[in-house]
C-alpha positions as CSV (number, residue, x, y, z in Angstrom):
1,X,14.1,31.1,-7.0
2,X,14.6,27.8,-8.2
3,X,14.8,25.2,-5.8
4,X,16.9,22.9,-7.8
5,X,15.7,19.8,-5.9
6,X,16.1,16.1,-6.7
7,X,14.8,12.6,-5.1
8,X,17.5,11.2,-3.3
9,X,16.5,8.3,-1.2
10,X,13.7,6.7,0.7
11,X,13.3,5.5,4.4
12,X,12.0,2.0,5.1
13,X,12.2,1.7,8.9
14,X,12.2,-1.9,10.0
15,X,13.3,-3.8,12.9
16,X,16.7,-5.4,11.4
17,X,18.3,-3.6,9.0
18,X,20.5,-6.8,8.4
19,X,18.2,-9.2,7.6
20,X,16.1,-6.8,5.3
21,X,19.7,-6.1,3.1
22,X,20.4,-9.6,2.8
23,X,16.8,-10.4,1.6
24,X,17.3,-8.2,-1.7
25,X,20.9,-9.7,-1.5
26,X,19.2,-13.0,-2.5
27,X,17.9,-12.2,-5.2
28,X,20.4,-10.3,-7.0
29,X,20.5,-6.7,-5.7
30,X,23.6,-5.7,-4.5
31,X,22.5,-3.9,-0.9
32,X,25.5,-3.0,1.6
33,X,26.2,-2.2,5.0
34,X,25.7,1.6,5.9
35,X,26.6,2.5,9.3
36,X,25.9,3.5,12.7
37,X,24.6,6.8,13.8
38,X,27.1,6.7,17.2
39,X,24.9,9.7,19.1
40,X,21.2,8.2,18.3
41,X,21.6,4.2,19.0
42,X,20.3,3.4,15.3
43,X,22.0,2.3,11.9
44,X,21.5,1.8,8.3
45,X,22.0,-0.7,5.0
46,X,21.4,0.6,1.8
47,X,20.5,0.0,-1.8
48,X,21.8,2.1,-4.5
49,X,20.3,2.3,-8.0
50,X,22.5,4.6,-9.2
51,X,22.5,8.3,-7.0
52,X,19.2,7.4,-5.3
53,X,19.0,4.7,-2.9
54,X,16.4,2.9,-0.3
55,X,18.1,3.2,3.5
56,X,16.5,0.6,5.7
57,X,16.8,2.3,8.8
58,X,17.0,0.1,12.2
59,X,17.3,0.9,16.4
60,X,19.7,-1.5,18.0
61,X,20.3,0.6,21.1
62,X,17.1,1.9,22.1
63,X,18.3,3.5,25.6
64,X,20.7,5.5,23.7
65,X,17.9,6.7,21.4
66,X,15.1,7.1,24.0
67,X,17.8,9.1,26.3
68,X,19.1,11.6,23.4
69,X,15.8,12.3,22.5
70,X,15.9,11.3,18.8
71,X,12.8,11.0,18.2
72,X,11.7,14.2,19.7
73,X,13.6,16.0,16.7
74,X,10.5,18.5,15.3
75,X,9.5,16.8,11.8
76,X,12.4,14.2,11.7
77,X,11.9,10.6,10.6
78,X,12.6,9.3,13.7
79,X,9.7,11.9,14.6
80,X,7.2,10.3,12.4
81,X,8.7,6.9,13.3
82,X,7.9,7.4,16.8
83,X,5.1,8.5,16.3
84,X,3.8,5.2,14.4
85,X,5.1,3.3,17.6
86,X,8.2,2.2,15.6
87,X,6.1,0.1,13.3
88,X,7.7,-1.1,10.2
89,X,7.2,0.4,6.8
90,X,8.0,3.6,4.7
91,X,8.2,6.5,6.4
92,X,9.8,9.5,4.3
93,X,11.4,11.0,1.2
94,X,14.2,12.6,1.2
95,X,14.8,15.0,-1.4
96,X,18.7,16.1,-2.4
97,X,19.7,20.3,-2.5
98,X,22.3,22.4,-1.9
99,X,20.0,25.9,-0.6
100,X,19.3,24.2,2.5
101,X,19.0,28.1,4.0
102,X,17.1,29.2,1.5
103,X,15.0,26.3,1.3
104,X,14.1,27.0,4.9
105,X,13.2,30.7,4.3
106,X,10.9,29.7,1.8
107,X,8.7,27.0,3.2
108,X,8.5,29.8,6.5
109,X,6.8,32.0,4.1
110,X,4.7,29.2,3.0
111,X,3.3,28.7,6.5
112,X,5.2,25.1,6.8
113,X,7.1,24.2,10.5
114,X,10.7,24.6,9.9
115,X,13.5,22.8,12.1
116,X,17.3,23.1,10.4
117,X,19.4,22.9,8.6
118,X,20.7,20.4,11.4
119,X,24.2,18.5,10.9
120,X,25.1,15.6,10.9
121,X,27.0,12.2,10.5
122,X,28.0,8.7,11.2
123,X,30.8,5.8,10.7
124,X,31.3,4.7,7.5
125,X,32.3,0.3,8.0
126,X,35.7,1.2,6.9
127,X,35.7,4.1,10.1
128,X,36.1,7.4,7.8
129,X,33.5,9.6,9.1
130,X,30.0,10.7,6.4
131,X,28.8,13.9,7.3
132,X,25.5,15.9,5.9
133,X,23.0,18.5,6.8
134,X,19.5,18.0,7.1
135,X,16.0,20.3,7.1
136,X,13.2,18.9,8.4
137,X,9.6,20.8,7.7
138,X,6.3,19.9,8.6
139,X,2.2,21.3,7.6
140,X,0.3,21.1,10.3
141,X,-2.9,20.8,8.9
142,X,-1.9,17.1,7.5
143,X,-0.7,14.0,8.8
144,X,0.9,13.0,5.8
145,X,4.6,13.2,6.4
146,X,6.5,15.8,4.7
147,X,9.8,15.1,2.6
148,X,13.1,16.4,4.4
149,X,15.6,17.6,3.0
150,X,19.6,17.2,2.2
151,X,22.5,18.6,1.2
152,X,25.7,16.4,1.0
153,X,27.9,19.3,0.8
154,X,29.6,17.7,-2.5
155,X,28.2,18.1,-5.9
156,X,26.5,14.8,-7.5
157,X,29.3,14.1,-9.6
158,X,31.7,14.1,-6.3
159,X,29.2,11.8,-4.6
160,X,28.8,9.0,-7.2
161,X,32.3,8.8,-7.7
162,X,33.0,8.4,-4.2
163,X,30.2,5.8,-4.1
164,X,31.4,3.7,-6.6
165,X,34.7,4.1,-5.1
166,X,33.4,2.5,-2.0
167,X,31.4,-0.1,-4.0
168,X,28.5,1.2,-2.7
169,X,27.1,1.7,-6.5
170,X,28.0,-1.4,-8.1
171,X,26.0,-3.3,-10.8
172,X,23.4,-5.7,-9.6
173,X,22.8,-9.2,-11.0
174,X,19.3,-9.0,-11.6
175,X,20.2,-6.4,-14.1
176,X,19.9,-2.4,-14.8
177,X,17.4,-1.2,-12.3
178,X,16.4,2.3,-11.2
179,X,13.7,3.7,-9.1
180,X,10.7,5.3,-10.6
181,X,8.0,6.7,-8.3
182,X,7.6,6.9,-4.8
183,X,3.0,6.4,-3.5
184,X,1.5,7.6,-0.8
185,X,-2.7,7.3,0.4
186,X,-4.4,10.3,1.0
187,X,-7.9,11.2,1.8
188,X,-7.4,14.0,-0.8
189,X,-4.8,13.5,-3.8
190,X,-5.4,16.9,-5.9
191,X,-6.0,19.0,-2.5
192,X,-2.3,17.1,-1.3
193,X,-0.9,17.4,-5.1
194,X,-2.1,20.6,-5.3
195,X,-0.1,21.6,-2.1
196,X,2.7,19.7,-2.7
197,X,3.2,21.4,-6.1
198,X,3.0,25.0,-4.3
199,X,5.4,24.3,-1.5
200,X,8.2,22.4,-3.9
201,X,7.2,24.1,-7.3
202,X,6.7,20.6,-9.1
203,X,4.6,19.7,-11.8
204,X,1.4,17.7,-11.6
205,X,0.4,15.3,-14.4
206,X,-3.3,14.6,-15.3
207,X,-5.2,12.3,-12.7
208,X,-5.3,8.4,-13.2
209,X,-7.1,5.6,-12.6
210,X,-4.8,2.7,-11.1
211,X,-6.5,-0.5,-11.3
212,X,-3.9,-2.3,-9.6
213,X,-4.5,0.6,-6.5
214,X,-8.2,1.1,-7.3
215,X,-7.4,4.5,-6.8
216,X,-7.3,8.0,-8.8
217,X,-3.8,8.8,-8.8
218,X,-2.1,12.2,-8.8
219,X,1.6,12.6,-9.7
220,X,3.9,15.2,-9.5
221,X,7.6,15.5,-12.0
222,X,10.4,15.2,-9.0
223,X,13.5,14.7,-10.8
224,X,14.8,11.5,-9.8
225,X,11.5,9.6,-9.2
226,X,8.0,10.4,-9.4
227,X,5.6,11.0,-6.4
228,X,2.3,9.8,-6.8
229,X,-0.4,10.4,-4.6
230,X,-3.5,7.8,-4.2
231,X,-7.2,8.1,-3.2
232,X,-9.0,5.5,-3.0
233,X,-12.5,4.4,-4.8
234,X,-12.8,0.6,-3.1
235,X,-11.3,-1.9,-1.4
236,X,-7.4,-2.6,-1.7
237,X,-3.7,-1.6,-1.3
238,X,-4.4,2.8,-0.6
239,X,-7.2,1.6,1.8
240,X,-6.1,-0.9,3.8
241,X,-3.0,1.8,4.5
242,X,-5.4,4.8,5.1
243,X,-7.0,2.2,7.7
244,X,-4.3,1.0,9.6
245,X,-1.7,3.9,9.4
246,X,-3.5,7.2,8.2
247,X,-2.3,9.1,5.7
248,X,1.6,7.4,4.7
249,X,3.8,6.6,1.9
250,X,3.3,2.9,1.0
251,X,4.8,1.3,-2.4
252,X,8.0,2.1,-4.1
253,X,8.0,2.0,-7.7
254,X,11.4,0.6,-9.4
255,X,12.0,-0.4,-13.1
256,X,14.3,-3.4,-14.2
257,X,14.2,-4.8,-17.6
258,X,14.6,-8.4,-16.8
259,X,12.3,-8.5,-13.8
260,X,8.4,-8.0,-13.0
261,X,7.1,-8.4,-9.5
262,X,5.0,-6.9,-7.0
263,X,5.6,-8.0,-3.3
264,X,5.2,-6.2,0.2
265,X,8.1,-7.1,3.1
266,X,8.5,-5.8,6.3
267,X,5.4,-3.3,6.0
268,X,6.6,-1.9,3.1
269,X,4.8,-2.6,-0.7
270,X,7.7,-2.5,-4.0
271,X,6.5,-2.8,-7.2
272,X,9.1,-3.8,-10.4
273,X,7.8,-3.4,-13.9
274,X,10.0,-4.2,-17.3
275,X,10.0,-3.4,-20.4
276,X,10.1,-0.1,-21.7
277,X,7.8,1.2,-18.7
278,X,8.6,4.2,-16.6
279,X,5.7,5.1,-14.8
């Protein structure tokens, strides 16, 4: 079957989802309040380039969360959050369906851990409730986190417009700006490529040498934003990550004609190129 999948957003867990919104706030991204997730003690700010979106993900209540077992949830973020003893950074893609069942009879025949489709929702600021379903799948054999996966239960079209209805896509000052590619270190980027590609039937592009990284990179044709996987050959970004964290996601991509920058905040590495660069 075709899985008809797309990137939709990316996980940075931090301590204080507030303070992390109003940094990109400052200079010129327009980032917004989420909202609260009333049965696990945690809540969310986002920013939208377009359909995909970063959601910097945050505890406040931590009794709440520890007592509803949130982060016992097979595969979850909160799994792998938890398992990082909550420490800040990137934790997981999430990639956008609507054959969340058949999705999940798939990757069983694959050999992956399957746990979903699970539903759910939260509070929206203005109090109208946002509810989804989610479908969480693990390998066993890596410690790499897995994407998850979500259907909205709306098509894309029904979602933007409701977005931009709630301002939640709106235009940001620092100008046109969309997300590009999504890296992670591994010990072993064709083996984890090579799986990837088998699992979510995606494309893998011819190997490269990062400089930047000091890494041979392997990247594989999500639509919606490239994932790149990096092995290191030295000292740098990939190896310091493999190091202290193991095998994670660590630098998100993003493309903005007017801007060029490369900075890490709150455990988390975002690289902006210009021009007429996608990569």
């Amino acid at each position: 079957m075709s899985l008809n999948i797309s990137f939709d957003h990316v996980i940075h867990y931090i301590n204080d989802a507030h303070e992390l919104k109003d940094e990109w706030l400052n200079i010129g991204f327009h980032a917004v309040e989420g909202g609260r997730h009333e049965h696990r003690g945690s809540y969310n700010t986002l920013l939208h380039f377009g359909i995909e979106y970063i959601e910097f993900l945050a505890i406040d209540d931590f009794e709440l969360f520890k007592r509803v077992g949130a982060q016992d949830v097979k595969d979850s973020p909160f799994y792998a959050i938890g398992d990082d003893q909550f420490e800040e950074g990137f934790y997981k893609v999430c990639i956008r369906t609507r054959n969340l069942d058949k999705l999940a009879e798939r990757f069983r025949e694959k050999g992956l851990q399957v746990n979903g489709p699970v539903p759910l929702s939260r509070k929206r600021p203005d109090g109208t409730l946002l509810e989804w379903s989610l479908l969480f799948v693990g390998d066993e054999s890596s410690d790499l986190p897995l994407p998850f996966f979500i259907d909205w239960h709306e098509t894309d079209e029904e979602r933007i417009a409701g977005l931009k209805d709630a301002s939640v896509i709106h235009p940001h000052e620092a100008g046109n700006t969309s997300i590009t590619g999504f890296t992670m270190a591994v010990h072993d980027a064709k083996q984890t490529a090579d799986n990837w590609s088998t699992w979510f039937e995606l494309d893998v592009e011819e190997p490269a040498f990062d400089e930047t990284l000091n890494a041979t990179v392997y990247t594989l044709n999500l639509p919606g934003a490239k994932l790149h996987f990096a092995e290191p050959k030295g000292n740098g970004l990939v190896q310091d990550t493999l190091t202290k964290r193991g095998e994670r996601p660590f630098e998100l991509r993003l493309h903005n004609v007017n801007n060029v920058s490369s900075f890490t905040t709150k455990g988390a590495h975002y690289t902006i190129s210009g021009g007429n660069n996608h990569a």
